[in-house]
C-alpha positions as CSV (number, residue, x, y, z in Angstrom):
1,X,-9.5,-82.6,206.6
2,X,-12.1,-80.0,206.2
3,X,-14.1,-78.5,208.9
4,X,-17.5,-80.0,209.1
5,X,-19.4,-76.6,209.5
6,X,-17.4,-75.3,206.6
7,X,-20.0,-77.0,204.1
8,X,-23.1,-76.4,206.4
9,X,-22.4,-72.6,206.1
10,X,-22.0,-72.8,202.5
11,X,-25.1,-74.3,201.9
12,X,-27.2,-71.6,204.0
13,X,-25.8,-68.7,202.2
14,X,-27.1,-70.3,199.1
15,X,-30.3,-70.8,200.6
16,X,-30.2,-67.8,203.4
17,X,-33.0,-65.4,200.9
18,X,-35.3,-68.4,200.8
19,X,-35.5,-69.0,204.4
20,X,-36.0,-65.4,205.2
21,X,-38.6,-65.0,203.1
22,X,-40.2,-68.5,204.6
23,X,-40.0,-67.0,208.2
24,X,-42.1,-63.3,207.0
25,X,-45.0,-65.3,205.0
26,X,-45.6,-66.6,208.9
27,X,-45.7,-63.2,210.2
28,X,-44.2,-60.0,209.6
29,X,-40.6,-60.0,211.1
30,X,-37.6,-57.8,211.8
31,X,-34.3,-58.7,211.4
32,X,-32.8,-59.7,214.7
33,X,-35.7,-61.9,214.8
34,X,-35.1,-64.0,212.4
35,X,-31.4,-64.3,213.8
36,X,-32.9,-65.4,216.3
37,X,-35.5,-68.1,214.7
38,X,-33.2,-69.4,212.5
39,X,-30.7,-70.2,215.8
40,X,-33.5,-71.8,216.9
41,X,-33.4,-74.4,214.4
42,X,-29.8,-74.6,214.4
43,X,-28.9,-72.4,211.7
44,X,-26.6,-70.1,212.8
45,X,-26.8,-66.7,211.1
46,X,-24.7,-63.5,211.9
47,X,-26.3,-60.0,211.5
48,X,-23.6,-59.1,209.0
49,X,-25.2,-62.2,206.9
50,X,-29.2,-61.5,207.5
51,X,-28.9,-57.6,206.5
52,X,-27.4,-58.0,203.5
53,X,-29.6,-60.9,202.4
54,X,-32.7,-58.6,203.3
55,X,-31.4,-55.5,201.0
56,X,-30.9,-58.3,198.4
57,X,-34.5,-59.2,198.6
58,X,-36.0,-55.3,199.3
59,X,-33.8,-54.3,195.9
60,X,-35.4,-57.0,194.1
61,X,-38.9,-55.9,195.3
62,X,-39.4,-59.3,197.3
63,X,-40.0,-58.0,200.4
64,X,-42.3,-55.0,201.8
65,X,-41.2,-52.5,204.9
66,X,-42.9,-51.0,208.1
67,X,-41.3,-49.4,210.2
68,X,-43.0,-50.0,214.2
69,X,-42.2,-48.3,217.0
70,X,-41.1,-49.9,220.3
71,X,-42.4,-50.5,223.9
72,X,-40.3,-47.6,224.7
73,X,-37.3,-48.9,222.3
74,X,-35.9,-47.8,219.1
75,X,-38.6,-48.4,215.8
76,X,-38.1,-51.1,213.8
77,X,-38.3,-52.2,210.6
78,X,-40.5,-55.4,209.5
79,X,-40.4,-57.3,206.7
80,X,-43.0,-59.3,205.1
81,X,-42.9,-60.7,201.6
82,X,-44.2,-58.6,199.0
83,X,-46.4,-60.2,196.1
84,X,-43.7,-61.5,194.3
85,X,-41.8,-62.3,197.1
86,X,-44.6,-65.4,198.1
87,X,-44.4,-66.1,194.3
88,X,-40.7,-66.6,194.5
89,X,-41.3,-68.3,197.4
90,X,-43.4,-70.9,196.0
91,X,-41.1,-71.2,193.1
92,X,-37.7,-71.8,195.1
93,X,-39.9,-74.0,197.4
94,X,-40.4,-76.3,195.0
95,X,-37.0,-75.8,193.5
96,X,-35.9,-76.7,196.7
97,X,-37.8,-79.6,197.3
98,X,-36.3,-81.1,193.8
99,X,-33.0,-80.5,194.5
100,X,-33.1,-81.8,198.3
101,X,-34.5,-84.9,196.9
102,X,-32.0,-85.4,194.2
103,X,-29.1,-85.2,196.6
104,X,-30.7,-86.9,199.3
105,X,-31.0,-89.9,196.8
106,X,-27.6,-90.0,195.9
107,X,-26.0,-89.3,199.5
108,X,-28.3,-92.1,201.1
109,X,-27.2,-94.6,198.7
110,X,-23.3,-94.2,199.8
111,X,-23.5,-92.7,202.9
112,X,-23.4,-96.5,204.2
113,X,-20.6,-97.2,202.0
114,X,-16.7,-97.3,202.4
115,X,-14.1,-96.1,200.3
């Protein structure tokens, strides 16, 4: 039998680039941050995933940088989307929204059921 976190996991990192962007058109954000937001909700998200993800989107021009200085620590680096990043956004939103639906209507009819 498979672990049941095995698919949970599988299924953010198809959908980790969407919810960052989701949490920076709220306000702009830096990356522990959203580590930490996303735990909040019970997605569970190491560093080694969320920086990655963020290059992804700052490569493909989705996202823009400022750097901030600290209350006395280290600067750091906020994103926010860019432009094109609330248009992709919008567009994998409602990508999203189909998809979620779709499965959702075909889980609910045999989750009750027995095989």
């Amino acid at each position: 039998m498979e672990e049941t976190s095995a698919p949970r996991a599988q299924w953010l990192r198809g959908v980790l680039d969407m919810c960052l962007l989701a949490l920076m058109a709220e306000a702009p954000i830096y990356g522990y941050e959203m580590a930490v937001r996303l735990g909040e909700v019970g997605l569970d998200v190491a560093d080694g995933s969320i920086y990655p993800a963020l290059a992804r989107l700052r490569k493909r021009q989705l996202v823009e940088v400022e750097r901030r200085t600290g209350g006395g620590g280290p600067a750091r680096t906020y994103y926010r989307p860019s432009a094109a990043g609330f248009q992709m956004l919008r567009s994998w939103t409602r990508d999203w929204n189909e998809f979620a639906t779709s499965i959702g209507s075909i889980v609910t009819r045999t989750a009750g059921k027995e095989s």
